[in-house]
N, C-alpha and C positions, 0 to 999 in steps of 0.2 A: 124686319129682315127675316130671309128663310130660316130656318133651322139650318144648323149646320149640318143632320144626317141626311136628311132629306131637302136638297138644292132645291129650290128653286127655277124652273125653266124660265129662259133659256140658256140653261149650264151646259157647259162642254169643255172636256177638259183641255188644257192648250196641247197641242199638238202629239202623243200618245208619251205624256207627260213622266216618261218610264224612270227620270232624274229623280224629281221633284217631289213626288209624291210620298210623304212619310217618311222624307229625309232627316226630320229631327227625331227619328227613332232612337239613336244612342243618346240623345240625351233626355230622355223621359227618365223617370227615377222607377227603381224596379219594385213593381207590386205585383204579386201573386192574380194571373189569368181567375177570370171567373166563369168568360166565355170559350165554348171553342172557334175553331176556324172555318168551322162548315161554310157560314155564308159569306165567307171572301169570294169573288170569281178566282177562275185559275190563273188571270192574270195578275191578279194582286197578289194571289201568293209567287208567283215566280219574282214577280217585283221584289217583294219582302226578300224572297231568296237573294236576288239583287242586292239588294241594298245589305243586307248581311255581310255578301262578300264585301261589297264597297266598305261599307264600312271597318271590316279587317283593313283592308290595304290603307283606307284613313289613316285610321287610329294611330299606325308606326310614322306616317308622313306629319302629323301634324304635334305627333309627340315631340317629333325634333325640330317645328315649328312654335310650337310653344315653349320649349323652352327658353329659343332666343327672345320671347316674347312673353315671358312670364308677367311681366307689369299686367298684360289685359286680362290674365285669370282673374276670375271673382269667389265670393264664397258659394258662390252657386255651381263652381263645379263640383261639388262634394255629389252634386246630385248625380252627375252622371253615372251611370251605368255602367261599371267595367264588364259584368257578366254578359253584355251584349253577345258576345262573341257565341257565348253555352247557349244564350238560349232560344225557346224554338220560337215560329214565327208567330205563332196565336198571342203568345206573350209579350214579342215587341210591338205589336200592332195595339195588343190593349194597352200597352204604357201609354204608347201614344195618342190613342184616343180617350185614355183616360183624361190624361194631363190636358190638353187641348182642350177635354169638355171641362173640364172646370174650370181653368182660366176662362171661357168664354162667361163664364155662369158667376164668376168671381169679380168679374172683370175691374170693377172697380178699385178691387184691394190689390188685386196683381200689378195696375197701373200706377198705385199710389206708394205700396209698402213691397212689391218684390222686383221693381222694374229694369235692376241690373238682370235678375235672371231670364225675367220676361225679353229683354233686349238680348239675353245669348240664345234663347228659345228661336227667337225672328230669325236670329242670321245663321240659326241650322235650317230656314228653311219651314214657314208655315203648312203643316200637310194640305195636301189639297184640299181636300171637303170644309175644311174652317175656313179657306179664305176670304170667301164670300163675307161670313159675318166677323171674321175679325178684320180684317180691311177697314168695313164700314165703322168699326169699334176702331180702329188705328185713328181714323180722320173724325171721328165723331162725325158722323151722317147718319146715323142712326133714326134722329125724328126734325128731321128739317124742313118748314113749312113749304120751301120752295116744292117738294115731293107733289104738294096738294094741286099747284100749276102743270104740272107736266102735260096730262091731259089736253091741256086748254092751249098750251102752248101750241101742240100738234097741230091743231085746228088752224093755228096763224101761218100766214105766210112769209119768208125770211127772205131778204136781197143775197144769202149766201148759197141758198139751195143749189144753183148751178156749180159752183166751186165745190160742193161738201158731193153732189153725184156723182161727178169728174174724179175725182181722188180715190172714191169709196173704193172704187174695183181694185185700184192698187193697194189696200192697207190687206194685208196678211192671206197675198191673192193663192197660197197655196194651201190656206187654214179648210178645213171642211166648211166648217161653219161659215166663211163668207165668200166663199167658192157658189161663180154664176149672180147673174141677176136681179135674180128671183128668191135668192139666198135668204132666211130668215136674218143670218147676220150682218146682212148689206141692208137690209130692211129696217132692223131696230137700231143700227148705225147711223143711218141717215136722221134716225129719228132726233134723238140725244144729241148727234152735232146740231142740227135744227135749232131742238129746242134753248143749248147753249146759246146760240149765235143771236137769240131773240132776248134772254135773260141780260147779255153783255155783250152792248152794241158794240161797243170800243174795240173788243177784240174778236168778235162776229167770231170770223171764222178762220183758223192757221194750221198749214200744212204740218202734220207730223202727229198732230194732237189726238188724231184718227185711230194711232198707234194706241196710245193710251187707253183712250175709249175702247177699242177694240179687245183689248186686255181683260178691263175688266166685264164686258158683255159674255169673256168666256166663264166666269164664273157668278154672276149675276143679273136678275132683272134688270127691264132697260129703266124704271124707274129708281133704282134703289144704284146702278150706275150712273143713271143722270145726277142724283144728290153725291156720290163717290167726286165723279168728275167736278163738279160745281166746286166741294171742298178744296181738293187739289189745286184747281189756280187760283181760290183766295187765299188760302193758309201755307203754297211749298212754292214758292216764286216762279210756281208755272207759268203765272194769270202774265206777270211781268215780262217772261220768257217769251212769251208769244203774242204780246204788243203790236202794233202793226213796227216799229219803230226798233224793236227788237233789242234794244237800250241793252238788256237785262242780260241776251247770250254773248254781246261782245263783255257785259263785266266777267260774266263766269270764264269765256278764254282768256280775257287778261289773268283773270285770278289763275286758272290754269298753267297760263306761258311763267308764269312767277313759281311757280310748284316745279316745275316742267327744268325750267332757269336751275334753282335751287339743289333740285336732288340731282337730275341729271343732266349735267352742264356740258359732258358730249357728246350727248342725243341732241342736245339744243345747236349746240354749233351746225350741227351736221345737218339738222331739219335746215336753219337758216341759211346755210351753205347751198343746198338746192331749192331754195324758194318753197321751200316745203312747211305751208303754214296751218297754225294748228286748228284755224274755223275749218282745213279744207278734212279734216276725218274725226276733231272731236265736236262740231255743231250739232253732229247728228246725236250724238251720247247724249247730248244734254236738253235735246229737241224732243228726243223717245227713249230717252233712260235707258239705251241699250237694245229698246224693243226692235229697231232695225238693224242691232249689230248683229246678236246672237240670236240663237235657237230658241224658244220658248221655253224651254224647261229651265235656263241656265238664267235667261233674261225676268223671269217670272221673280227666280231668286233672289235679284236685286231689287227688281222692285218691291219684295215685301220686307227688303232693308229702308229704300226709301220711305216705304207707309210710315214707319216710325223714327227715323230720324234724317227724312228731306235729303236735300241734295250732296251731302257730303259724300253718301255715297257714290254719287258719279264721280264727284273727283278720285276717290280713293280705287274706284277700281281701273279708271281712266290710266291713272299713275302707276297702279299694278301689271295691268297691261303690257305699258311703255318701259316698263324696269325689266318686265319677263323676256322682251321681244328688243331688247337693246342689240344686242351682240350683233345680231340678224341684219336690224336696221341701219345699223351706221354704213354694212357693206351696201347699199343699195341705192342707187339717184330716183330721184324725184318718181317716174312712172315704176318704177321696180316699190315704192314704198307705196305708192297709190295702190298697186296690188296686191300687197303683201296685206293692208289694209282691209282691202274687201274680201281676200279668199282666205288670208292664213288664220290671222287674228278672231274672228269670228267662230273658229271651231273646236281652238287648242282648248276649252275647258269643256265641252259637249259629255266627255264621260265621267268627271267629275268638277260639280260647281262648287261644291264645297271647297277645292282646291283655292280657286278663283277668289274666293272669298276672304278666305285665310291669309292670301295675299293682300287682299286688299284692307285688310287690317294692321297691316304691320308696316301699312305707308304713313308717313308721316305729316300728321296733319292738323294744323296750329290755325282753331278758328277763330282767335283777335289777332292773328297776320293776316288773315285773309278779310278780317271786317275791314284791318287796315289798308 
C-alpha cells in the first residue's frame, strides 16, 4: 500500500473535500509542534482555520449532546484536546498527523489493546491523506493474493462489460475525476467492475456498486481498490446485498421498517397512510451507503464508520435522519415526501457532518433484535 504522505496516483480528493479533511483534529491529544506550517498550501491552512471555527461551534453542541449520552463516553476521552480552541494551526495539524502516523505504524496494538479509542478516532472522521492505508488496514486488504490476478484478469473478457460501460457515465457524473469518456476515472472504473465481475460470477455485476468503487479509486490505486472492493462483499454483507435475488436488501428494510415501527410509530403510520414505502428512499442508503444521498465529504464520513464497524451504521444514520426530519414529514403526502427526500434531506448536514454523526449515535440500536 502507498504511504500515507505521499498517495499514491490515482488519488484525488472527493469533491474539494473542505468538511472532511482533518476533522478529527480536536481530538488528537496535545503534543508540542516540531514543525512549522510552511509547507501546508493556502488552502489547507484556511481549511484548518475552518475547521477551528467549526470545531468551537461543535464543542458547545455536542457538549449538550453528550451529556444526554453520557453512557458512550469512554476513557479515551481524557485524550481530547480542550486547548483546541488556543491553539495555532501548525499545532492542530501536527496532533493530527502525529497520531494518524502512529496508529497507522502501530496498527496492530491500536486494533488489539486501544480499539475503543481507535473506534472514536473513525467517527471523528479519518483525515484524508490516511485513508487510503487505513481503509485497506480497516478490511485487512493489505496483501491479498487475489492483487497478483488483477493484471490478468484485465486481459479477459467479461458478459458484464456492456452493463458496467452503460452505468459508468452516470456514477459521480459531476466528480472531475470521472467527468468525460476518456476520463482516467471511467477508465480504471471500468476496469475493477471488470475484474470483479470475472472473480464472482454469481454476482457479475450490480447497479450501485459503482458508487462504492468509485469512492474508493478517489483515494487509491485501481489494484489496491480492486482487493478494498473484493473485501467488502465478502466480509460486510455487501457480496449478499447485491445478489442478483437481492434476498439480503429486503432483510436490511425489514430490519429497518421494525426500527422505523419501534422508535417512530408516527412517522410509520403516516409513511403507511400514503403508500409511502421504505425500499422506495432507503434501498439506495443501503445499496451505496449514502454515496448517492449526500455530498462527498459528509458521505465519505460514513463510510469510514462503515470500514470498521459494517452496516449498522446505515441503520443508525438512516434513523437519525428520519428522527431529525419527522416534524416536517408527517405534514407532507406521498410526492411532497418523495421530494423532500431527494432535495431537502441530502444537504441539511453539508456544513457540519460531525452533527450528523453524533445523531446517529444516540439512536438506538439492539444488535440481537435485529439478528432476531
Amino acid at each position: 500500500p502507498s504511504s500515507p504522505g505521499t498517495m499514491a496516483s490515482p488519488a484525488v480528493s472527493p469533491d474539494s473535500s473542505s468538511h472532511e479533511a482533518l476533522s478529527s483534529v480536536n481530538s488528537a491529544p496535545a503534543c508540542s509542534p516540531t514543525s512549522d506550517s510552511e509547507n501546508l498550501s493556502p488552502d489547507e491552512l484556511e481549511l484548518l482555520a475552518k475547521l477551528e471555527e467549526q470545531n468551537r461551534l461543535l464543542e458547545a453542541d455536542s457538549k449538550s449532546m453528550r451529556s444526554m449520552n453520557g453512557s458512550r463516553r469512554n476513557s479515551g476521552s481524557s485524550l481530547v484536546s480542550s486547548s483546541s480552541a488556543s491553539s495555532n494551526l501548525s499545532h492542530l495539524e501536527e496532533d493530527t498527523w502525529i497520531l494518524w502516523g502512529r496508529i497507522v505504524n502501530e496498527w496492530d496494538e491500536w486494533r488489539k489493546k486501544k480499539e475503543k479509542l481507535l473506534k472514536e478516532l473513525i467517527r471523528k472522521g479519518i483525515p484524508h491523506h490516511f485513508r487510503a492505508i487505513v481503509w485497506q488496514l480497516l478490511c485487512s486488504a493489505t496483501d491479498m493474493p487475489v492483487k497478483n490476478q488483477y493484471s490478468e484478469l484485465l486481459k479477459m473478457s467479461s458478459p458484464c462489460e456492456k452493463l458496467i460501460r452503460r452505468d459508468i457515465a452516470r456514477t459521480y457524473p459531476e466528480h472531475e475525476f470521472f467527468k468525460g469518456q476518456d476520463s482516467l476515472g471511467q477508465e480504471v472504473l471500468f476496469n475493477v467492475m471488470k475484474a470483479y465481475s470475472l472473480v464472482d460470477r454469481e454476482v457479475g455485476y450490480c447497479q450501485g456498486s459503482a458508487f462504492i468503487v468509485g469512492l474508493l479509486l478517489m483515494q487509491m490505486p485501481e489494484e489496491e481498490a480492486f482487493c478494498v472492493f473484493v473485501r467488502l462483499m465478502q466480509e460486510y454483507r455487501l457480496r449478499e446485498l447485491f445478489k442478483p435475488s437481492m434476498a439480503e436488501l429486503g432483510l436490511c428494510i425489514y430490519q429497518f421498517e421494525y426500527m422505523l415501527q419501534e422508535q417512530l410509530p408516527e412517522l410509520n403510520i403516516h409513511f403507511r397512510s400514503q403508500s409511502f414505502l421504505t425500499s422506495m428512499y432507503a434501498s439506495s442508503w443501503f445499496l451505496t451507503l449514502f454515496l448517492t444521498t449526500f455530498p462527498l465529504p459528509v458521505a465519505t464520513r460514513v463510510f469510514d464508520i462503515f470500514m470498521y464497524e459494517g452496516l449498522e451504521i446505515v441503520f443508525r444514520v438512516g434513523m437519525a435522519l428520519l428522527q431529525f426530519n419527522q416534524a416536517e414529514l408527517v405534514q407532507l403526502d406521498m410526492e411532497g415526501m418523495s421530494q423532500y427526500f431527494q432535495k431537502v434531506i441530502p444537504h441539511q448536514f453539508d456544513s457540519c457532518p460531525d452533527k450528523l454523526i453524533l445523531r446517529a449515535f444516540q439512536v438506538k440500536y439492539n444488535p440481537k433484535k435485529m439478528k432476531r
